[in-house]
N, C-alpha and C positions, 0 to 999 in steps of 0.2 A: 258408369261413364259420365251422369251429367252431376254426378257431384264432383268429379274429377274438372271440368269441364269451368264448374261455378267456381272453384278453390282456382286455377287460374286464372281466371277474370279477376275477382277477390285478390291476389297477387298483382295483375296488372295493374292495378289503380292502385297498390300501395309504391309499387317503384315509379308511378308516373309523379306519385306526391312527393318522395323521396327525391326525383328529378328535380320537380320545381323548389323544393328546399337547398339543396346543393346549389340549384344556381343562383339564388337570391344569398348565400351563404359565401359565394366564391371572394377570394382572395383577392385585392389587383395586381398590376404585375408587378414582378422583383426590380427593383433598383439597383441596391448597392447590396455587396458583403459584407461582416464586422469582420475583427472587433473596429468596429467605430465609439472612439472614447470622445462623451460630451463634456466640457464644463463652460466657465463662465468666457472662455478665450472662443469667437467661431471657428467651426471647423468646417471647409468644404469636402462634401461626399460627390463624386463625378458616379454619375449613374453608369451602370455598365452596357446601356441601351440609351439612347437618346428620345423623350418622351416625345410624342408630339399631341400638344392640346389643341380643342377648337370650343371650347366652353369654359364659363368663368368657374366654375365648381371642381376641387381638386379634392383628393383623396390620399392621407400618408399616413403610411400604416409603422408603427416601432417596434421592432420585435427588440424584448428586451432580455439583457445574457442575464439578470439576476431577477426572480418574480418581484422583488418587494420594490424594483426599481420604476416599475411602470404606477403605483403610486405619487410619483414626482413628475408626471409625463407634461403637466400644464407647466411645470417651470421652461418647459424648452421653447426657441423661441425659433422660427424658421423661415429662410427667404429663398425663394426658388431664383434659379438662377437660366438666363435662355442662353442658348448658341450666340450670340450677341451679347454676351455679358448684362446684360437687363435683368434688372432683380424684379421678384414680385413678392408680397406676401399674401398673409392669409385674413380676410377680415371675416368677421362675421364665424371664428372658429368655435371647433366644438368637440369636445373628447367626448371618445366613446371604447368603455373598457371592453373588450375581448376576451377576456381572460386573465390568468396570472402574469403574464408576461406580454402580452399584446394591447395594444391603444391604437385606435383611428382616432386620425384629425383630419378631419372637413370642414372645408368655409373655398369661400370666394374667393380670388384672385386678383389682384389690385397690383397696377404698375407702381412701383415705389420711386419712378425719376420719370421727369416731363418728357415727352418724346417715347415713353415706350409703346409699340403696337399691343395694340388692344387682343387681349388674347382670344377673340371671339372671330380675328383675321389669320387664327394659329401661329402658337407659338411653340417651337420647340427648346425643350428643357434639356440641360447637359447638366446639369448639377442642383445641390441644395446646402444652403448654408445653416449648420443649425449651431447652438449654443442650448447652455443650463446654466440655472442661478444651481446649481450643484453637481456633483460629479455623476454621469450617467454612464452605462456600458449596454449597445446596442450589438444586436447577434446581424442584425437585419433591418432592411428597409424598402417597404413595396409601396406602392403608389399608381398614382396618375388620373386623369377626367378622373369624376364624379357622374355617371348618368343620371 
């Protein structure tokens, strides 16, 4: 009984770690569905949920429909777009590969025309304009804050 006892304790504490990996792991939420096709023309994506941010730190995640494509991921170039048509983009960005097919971009948020509210007074996002210096095919697109 008490090695029975010890082997579930031993247990507990591997799914407590396994908890706290999963949530430092988690995805942000979905934006848009593909195919969403990039090239050098923008293309606006209308999120399927309207984001709302109240921090300059943003998070975009690319799922991409072919692996060797997310090698090209810094060609693309991206302006978030609020409910008021107020663009922002990203400074201070920063790829980070995922996988065969996946790339985060995180950086800062920076109004790109005089008169935009500061997003730290929240701003809500209804879309994102992206472009490529070459031809990309996205399966997907999650996003939003940065914690």
């Amino acid at each position: 009984m008490r090695r029975l006892r010890e082997t579930v304790k031993g247990h507990g504490a591997t799914m407590a770690l396994l908890g706290l990996v999963a949530a430092g792991c988690a995805r942000p939420a979905h934006l848009a569905s593909g195919p969403i096709e990039l090239s050098a023309v923008p293309v606006l994506v209308r999120f399927e949920e309207p984001v709302v941010c109240t921090g300059p730190s943003w998070e975009l995640w690319f799922e991409f429909e072919l692996p060797g494509d997310s090698d090209h991921a810094d060609s693309i170039q991206v302006e978030l777009v609020s409910a008021t048509e107020q663009r922002y983009g990203l400074a201070e960005a920063e790829l980070d590969r995922r996988g065969e097919a996946l790339v985060s971009l995180t950086g800062t948020l920076v109004a790109r025309e005089d008169g935009a509210p500061p997003v730290s007074g929240g701003v809500t996002f209804t879309a994102v304009e992206l472009s490529a210096d070459r031809p990309l095919g996205l399966r997907a697109l999650r996003g939003g804050r940065l914690e």
